[in-house]
C-alpha positions as a Markdown table, in Angstrom:
| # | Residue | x | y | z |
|---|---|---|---|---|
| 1 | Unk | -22.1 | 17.4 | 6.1 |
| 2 | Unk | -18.7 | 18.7 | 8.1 |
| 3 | Unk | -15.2 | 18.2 | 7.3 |
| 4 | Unk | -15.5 | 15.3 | 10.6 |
| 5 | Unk | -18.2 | 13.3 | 8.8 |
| 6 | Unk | -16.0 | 14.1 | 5.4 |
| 7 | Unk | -13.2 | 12.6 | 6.5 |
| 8 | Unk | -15.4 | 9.4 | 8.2 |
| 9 | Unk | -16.4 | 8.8 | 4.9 |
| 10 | Unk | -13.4 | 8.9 | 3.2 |
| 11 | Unk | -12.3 | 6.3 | 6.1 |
| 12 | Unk | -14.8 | 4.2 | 4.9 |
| 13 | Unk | -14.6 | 4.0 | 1.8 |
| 14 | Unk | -10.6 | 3.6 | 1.6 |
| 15 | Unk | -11.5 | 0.0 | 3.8 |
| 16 | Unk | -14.1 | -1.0 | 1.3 |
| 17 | Unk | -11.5 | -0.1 | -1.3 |
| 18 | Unk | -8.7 | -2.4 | -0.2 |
| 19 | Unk | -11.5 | -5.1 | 1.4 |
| 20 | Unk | -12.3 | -5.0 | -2.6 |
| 21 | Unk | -8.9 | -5.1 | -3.8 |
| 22 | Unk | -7.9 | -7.7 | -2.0 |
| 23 | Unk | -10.8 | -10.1 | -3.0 |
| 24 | Unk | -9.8 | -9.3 | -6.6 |
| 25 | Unk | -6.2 | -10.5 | -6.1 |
| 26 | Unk | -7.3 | -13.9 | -3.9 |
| 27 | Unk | -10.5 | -14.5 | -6.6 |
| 28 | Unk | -8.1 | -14.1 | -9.3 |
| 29 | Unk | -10.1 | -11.6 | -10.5 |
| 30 | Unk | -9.3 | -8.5 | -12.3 |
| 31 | Unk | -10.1 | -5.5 | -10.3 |
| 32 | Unk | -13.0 | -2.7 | -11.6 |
| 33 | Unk | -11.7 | 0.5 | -10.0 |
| 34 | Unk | -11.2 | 3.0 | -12.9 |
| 35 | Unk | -7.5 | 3.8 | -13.2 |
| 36 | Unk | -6.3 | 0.8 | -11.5 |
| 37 | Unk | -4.0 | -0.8 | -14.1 |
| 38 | Unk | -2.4 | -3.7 | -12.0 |
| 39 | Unk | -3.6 | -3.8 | -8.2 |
| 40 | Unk | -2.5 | -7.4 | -8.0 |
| 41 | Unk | 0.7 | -7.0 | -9.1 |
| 42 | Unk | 0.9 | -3.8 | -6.5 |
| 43 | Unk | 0.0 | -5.1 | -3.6 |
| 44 | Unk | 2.8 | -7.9 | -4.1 |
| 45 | Unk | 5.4 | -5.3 | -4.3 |
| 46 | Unk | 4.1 | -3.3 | -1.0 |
| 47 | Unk | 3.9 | -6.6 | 1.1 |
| 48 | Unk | 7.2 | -7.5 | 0.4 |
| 49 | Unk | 8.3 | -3.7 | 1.0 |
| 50 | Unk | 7.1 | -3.4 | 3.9 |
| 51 | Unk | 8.7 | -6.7 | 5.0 |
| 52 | Unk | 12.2 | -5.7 | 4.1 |
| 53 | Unk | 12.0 | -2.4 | 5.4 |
| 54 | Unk | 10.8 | -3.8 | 8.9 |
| 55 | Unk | 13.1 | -7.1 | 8.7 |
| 56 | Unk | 12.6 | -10.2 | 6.9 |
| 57 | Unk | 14.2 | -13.4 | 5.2 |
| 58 | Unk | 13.3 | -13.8 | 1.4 |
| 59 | Unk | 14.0 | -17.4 | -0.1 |
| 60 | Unk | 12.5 | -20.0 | -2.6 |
| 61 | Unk | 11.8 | -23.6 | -1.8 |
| 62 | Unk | 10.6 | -26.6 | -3.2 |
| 63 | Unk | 7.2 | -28.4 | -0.8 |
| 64 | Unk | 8.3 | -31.7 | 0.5 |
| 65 | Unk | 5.5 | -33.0 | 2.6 |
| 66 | Unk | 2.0 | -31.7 | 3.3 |
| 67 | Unk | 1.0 | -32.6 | 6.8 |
| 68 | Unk | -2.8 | -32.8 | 7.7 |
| 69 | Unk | -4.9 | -30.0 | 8.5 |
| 70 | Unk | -5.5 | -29.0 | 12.5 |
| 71 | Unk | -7.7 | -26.8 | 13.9 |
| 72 | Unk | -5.9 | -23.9 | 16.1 |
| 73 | Unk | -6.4 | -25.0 | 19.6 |
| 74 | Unk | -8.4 | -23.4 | 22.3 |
| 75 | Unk | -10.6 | -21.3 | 19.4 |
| 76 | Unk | -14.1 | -21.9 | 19.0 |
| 77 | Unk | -14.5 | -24.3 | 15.8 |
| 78 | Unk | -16.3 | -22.3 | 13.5 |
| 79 | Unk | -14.0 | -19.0 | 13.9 |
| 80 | Unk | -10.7 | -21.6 | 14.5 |
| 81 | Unk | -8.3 | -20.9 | 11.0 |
| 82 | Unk | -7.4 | -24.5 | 10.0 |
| 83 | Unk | -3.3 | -24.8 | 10.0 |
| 84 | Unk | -1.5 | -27.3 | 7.7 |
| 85 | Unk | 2.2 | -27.4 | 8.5 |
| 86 | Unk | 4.2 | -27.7 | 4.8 |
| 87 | Unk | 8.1 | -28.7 | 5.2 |
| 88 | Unk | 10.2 | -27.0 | 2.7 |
| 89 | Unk | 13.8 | -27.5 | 1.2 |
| 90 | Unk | 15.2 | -24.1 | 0.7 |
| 91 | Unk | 17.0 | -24.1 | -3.0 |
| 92 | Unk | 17.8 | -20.0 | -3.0 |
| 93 | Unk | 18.3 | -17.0 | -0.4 |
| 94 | Unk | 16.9 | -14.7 | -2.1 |
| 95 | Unk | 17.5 | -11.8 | 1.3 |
| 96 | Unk | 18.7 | -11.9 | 5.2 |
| 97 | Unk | 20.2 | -14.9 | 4.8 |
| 98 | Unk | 20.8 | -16.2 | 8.6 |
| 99 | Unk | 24.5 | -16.9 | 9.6 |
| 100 | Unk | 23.4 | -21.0 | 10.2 |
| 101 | Unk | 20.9 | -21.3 | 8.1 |
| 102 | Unk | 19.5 | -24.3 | 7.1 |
| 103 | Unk | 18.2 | -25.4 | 3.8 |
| 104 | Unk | 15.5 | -27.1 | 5.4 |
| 105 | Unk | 12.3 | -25.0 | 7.3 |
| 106 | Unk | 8.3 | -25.8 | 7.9 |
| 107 | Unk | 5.7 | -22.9 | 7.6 |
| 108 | Unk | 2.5 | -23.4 | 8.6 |
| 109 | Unk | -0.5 | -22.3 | 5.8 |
| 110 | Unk | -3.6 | -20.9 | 7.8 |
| 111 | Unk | -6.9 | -21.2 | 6.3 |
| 112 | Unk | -10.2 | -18.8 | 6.7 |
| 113 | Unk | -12.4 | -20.0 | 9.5 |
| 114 | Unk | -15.8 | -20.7 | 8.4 |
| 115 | Unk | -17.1 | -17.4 | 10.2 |
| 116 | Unk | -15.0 | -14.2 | 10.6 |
| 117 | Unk | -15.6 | -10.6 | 11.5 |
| 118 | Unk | -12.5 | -9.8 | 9.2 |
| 119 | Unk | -11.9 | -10.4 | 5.4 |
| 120 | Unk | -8.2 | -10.2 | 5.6 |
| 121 | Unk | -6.2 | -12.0 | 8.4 |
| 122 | Unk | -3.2 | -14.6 | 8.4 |
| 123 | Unk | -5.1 | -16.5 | 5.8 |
| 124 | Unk | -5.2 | -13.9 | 3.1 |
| 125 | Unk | -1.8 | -14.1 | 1.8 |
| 126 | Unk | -2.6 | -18.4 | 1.1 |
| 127 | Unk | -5.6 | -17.7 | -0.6 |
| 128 | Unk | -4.1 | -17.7 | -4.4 |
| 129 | Unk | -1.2 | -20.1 | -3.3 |
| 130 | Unk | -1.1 | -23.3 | -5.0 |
| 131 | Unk | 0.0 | -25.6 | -2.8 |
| 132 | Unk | 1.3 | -29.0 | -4.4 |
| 133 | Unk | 3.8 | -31.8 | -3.4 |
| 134 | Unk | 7.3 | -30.4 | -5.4 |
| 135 | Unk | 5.8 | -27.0 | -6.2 |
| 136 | Unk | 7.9 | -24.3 | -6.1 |
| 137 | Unk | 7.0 | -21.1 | -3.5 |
| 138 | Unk | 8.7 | -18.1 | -2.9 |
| 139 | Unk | 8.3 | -17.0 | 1.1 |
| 140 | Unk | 8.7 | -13.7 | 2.6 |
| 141 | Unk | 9.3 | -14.7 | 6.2 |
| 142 | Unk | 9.2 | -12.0 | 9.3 |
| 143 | Unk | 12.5 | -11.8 | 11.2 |
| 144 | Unk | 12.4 | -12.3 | 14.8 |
| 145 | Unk | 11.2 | -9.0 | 16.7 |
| 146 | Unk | 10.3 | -7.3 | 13.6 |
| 147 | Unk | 7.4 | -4.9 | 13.7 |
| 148 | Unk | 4.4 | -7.1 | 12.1 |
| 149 | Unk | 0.6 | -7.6 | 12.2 |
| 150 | Unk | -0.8 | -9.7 | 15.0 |
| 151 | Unk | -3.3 | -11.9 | 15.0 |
| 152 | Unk | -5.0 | -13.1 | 18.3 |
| 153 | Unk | -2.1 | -11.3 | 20.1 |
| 154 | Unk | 0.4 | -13.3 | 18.3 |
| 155 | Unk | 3.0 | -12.2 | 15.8 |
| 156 | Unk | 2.3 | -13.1 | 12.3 |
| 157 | Unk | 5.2 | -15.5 | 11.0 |
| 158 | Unk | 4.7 | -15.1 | 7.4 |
| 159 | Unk | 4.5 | -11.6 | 5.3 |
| 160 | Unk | 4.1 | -13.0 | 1.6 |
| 161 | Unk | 3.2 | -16.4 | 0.2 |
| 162 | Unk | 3.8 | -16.9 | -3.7 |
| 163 | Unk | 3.5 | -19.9 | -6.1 |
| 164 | Unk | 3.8 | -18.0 | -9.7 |
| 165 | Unk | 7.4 | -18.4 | -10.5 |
| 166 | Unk | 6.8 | -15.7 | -13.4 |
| 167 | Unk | 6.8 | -12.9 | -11.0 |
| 168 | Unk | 11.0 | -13.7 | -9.9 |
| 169 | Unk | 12.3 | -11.6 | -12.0 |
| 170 | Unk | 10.8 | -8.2 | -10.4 |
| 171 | Unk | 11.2 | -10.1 | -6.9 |
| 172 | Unk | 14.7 | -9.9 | -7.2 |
| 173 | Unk | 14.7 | -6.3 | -9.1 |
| 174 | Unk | 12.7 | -5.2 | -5.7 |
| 175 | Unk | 15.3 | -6.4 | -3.3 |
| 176 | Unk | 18.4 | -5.4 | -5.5 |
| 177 | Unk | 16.5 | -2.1 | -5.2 |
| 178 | Unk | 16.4 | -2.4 | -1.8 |
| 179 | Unk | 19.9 | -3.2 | -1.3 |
| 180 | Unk | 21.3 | -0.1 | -3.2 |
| 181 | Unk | 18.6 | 2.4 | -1.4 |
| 182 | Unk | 20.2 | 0.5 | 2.2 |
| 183 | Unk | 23.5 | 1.5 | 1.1 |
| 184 | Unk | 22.6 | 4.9 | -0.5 |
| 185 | Unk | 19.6 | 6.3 | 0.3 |
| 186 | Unk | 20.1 | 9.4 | -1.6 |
| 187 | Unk | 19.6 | 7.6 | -4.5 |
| 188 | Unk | 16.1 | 7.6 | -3.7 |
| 189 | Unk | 15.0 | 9.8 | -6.2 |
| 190 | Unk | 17.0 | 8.2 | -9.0 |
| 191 | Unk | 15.6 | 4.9 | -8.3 |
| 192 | Unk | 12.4 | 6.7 | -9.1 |
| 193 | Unk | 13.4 | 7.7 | -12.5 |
| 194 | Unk | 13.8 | 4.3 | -13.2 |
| 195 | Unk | 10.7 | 3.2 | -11.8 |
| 196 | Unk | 8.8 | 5.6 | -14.4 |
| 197 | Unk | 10.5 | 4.6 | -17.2 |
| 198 | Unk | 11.3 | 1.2 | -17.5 |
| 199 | Unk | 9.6 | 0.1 | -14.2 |
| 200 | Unk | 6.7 | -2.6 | -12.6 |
| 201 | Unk | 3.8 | -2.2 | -10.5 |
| 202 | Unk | 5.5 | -4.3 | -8.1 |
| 203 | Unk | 8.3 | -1.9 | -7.5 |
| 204 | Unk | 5.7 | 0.9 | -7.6 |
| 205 | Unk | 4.1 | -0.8 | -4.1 |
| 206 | Unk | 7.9 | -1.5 | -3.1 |
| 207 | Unk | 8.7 | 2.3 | -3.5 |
| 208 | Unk | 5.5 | 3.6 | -1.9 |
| 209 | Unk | 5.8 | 1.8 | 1.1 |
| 210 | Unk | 9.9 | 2.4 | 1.7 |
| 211 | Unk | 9.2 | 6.0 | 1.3 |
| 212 | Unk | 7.0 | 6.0 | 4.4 |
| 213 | Unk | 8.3 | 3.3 | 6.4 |
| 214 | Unk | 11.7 | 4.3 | 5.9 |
| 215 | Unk | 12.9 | 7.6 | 3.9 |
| 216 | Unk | 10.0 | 9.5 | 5.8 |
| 217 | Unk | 12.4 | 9.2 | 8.8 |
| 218 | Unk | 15.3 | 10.4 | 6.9 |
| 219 | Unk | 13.7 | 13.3 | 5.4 |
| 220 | Unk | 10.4 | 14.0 | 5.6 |
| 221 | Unk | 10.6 | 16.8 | 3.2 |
| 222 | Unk | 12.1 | 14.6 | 0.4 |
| 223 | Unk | 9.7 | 12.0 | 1.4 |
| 224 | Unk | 6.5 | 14.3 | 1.4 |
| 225 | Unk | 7.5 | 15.7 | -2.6 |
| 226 | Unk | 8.0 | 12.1 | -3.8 |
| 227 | Unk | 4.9 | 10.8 | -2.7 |
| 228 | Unk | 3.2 | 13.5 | -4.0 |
| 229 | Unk | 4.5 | 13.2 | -7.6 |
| 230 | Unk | 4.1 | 9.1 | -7.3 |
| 231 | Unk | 0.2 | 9.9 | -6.3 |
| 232 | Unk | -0.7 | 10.3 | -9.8 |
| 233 | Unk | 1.3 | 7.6 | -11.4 |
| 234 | Unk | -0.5 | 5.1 | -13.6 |
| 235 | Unk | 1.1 | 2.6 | -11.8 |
| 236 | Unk | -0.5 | 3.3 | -8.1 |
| 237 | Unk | -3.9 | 2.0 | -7.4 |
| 238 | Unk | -7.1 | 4.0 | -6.4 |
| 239 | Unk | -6.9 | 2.4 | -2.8 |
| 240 | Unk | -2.9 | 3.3 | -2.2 |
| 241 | Unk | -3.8 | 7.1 | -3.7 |
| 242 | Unk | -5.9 | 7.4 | -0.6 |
| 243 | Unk | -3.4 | 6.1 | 1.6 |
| 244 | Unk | -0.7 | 8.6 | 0.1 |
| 245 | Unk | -3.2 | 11.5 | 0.9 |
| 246 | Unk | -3.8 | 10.4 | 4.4 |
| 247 | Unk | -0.2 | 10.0 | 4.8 |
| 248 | Unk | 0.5 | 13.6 | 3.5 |
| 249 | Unk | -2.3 | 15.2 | 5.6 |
| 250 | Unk | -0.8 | 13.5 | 8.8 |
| 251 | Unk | 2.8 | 14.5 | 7.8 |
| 252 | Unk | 1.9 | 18.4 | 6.6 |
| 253 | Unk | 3.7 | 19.4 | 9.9 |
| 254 | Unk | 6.8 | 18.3 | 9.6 |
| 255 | Unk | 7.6 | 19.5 | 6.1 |
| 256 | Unk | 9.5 | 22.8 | 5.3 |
| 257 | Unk | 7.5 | 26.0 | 3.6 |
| 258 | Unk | 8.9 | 25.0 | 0.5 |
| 259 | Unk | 7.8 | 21.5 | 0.9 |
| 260 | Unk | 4.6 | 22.5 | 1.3 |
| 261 | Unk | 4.0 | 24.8 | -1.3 |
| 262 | Unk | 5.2 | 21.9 | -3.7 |
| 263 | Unk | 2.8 | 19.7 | -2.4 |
| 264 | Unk | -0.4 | 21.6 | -2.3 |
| 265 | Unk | 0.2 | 22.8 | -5.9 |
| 266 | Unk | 0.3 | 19.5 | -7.1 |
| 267 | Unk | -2.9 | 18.6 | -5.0 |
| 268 | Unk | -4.6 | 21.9 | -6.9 |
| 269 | Unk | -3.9 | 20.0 | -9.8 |
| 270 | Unk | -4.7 | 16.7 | -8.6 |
| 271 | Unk | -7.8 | 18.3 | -7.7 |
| 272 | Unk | -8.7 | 20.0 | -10.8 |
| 273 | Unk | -7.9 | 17.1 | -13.0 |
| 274 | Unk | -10.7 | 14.5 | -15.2 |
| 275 | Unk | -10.6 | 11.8 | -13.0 |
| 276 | Unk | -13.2 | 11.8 | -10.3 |
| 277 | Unk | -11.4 | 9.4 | -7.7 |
| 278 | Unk | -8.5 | 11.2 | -8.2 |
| 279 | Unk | -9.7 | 14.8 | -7.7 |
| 280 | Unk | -11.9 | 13.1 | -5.2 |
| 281 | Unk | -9.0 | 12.2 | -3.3 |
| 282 | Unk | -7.1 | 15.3 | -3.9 |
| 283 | Unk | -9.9 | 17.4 | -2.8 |
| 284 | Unk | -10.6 | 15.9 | 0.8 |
| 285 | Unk | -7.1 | 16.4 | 1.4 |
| 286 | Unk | -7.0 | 19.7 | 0.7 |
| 287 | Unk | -10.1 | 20.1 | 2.9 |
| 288 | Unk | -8.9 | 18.3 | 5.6 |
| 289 | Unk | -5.5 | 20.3 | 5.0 |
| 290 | Unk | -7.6 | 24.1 | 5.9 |
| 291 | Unk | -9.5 | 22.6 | 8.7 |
| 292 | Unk | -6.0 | 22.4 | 10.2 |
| 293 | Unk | -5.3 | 25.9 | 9.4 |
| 294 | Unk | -2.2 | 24.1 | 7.4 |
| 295 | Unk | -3.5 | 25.4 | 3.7 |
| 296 | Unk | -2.8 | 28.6 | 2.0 |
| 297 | Unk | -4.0 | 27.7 | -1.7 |
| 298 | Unk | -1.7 | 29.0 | -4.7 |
| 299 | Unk | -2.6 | 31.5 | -7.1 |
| 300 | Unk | -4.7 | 30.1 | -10.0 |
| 301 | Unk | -5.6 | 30.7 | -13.0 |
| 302 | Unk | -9.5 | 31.6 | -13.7 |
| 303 | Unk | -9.8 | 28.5 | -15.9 |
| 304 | Unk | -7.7 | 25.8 | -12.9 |
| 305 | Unk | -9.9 | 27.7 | -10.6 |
| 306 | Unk | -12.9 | 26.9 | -12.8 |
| 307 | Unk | -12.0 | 23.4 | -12.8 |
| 308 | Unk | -11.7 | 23.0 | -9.0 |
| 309 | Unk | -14.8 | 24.3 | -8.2 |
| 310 | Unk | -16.8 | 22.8 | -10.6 |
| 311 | Unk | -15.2 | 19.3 | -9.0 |
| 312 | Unk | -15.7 | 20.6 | -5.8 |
| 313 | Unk | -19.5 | 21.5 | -6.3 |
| 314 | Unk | -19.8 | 17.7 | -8.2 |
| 315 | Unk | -18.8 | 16.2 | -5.0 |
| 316 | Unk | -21.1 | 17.8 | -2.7 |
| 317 | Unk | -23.9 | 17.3 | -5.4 |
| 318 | Unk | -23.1 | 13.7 | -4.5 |
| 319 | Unk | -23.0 | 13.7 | -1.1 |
| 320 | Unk | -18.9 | 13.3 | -0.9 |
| 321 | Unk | -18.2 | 16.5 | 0.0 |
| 322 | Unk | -19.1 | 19.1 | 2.7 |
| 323 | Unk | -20.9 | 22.3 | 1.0 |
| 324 | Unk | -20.0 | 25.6 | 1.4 |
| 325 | Unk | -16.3 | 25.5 | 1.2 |
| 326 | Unk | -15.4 | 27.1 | -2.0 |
| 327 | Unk | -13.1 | 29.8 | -0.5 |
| 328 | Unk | -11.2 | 26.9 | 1.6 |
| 329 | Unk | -10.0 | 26.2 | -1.7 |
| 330 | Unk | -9.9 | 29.5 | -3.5 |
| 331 | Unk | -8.5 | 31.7 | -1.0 |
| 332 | Unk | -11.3 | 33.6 | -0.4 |
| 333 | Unk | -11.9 | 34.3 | -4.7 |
| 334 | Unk | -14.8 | 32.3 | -6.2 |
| 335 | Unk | -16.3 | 33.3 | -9.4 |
């Protein structure tokens, strides 16, 4: 196998990953990846990140009227989403209140169509909504010519649906996170500190995804060494480690020699850890890292070293790894 047909792989199965995920969270479902101790709960927090960093409006409302389902027009009926528009009486701003903003709005649920090439599209963020005459929902709504998935060319409207009023509590600790990090984004790395000690899995997918939307473009550097501390937290799923190592990979460039001394070291001991997704992850990035000529592995101790290889050599034995690249990872040295 070569690093190319590595890396495909990888591809592949970060997709079935979050396809798996995602199912987990609309089936209400607990998810079965090893390690991942609240995916749900995670992706939450990195929707509504990545809302707020690219511009949204974040209130709660009480459903008034249910209008009657439509099929979208000009679609094929069997892959047409069926829309029901829901009027809604705003009670709270929770974020980007608008100058004249009423306290009345309609948003339009889309459900699957009966046959779909795609498991995730506008529909997926309905799909654990309870929907009910006087139920209370808390909406995450994309701001006019904010950056936001498409679907059949057209800008999504909605970036997060919820009906579990138990969950407001680290809603509003996200965006008062937000807020400060707006004013101060120095304080990144604070904010972190809190996140490990007293912190949610919600604010973990918040901090993730503001990192690289946003303090990646501040400093990269900064950026690069906090991602690649937060890879390892308990609180990150499986499917966002992944993501975090494709991120670093495509970044590498950018950071300083100091950065990414930092950064490979904690790889190499990613890499030479217990957990096999983890130093699965850790590995291929390395990998992919000395294909690039952008790796010069640290000095290691004979038992580290040990460890590494003998993960290494377990993932080619299973078809996840290339063989024959021990000194990629070694330097050259492999007892």
């Amino acid at each position: 196998m070569t690093l190319k047909e590595a890396y495909t792989m990888v591809r592949s199965l970060k997709r079935l990953l979050i396809i798996s995920l995602f199912l987990s969270i609309v089936l209400g479902g607990e998810a079965k990846v090893q390690g991942d101790s609240c995916p749900q709960e995670y992706v939450v927090g990195e929707k509504l990140g990545t809302c707020l960093v690219r511009g949204c409006t974040v209130f709660l409302g009480t459903v008034e009227k249910i209008g009657k389902a439509d099929q979208e027009v000009g679609v094929e009926p069997t892959k047409a989403m069926t829309l029901i528009s829901i009027d809604i009486t705003i009670s709270d701003w929770l974020y980007g209140k608008p100058e004249q903003a009423s306290d009345k709005t309609t948003i339009v649920q889309a459900k699957k169509p009966s046959v779909s090439k795609t498991a995730l599209g506008p529909w997926s963020i309905w799909e654990a909504v309870d929907i009910r005459l006087g139920g209370q929902l808390l909406i995450a709504r994309w701001k006019p010519g904010a950056d936001r998935p498409r679907w059949r060319n057209e800008p999504e409207d909605i970036a997060l649906v919820l009906s579990d009023t138990s969950r407001l509590s680290r809603i509003r600790e996200i965006i008062a996170q937000h807020m400060r990090l707006l004013a101060k984004p120095d304080e990144v790395k604070g904010s972190l500190d809190v996140l490990e000690h007293h912190g949610s899995c919600e604010l973990a997918g918040y901090f993730v995804t503001y990192i690289m939307e946003r303090d990646a473009v501040l400093d990269p550097n900064r950026a690069g060494l906090l991602l690649s501390d937060m890879i390892t937290s308990a609180l990150v799923p499986d499917s966002s480690r992944i993501e975090i190592a494709d991120w670093i990979v495509s970044t590498f460039y950018r950071f300083s020699d100091s950065a990414r001394a930092t950064i490979a070291k904690r790889l190499f001991a990613m890499a030479s850890g217990k957990e096999e997704r983890a130093y699965e992850t850790a590995i291929s990035a390395l990998l992919r890292l000395s294909s690039m000529q952008m790796l010069v592995p640290p000095s290691l101790d004979p038992a580290t070293k040990l460890l590494l290889l003998k993960n290494y050599r377990n993932l080619v034995g299973e078809g996840k790894a290339p063989g024959g690249l021990e000194t990629k990872l070694t330097n050259g040295d492999t007892p």
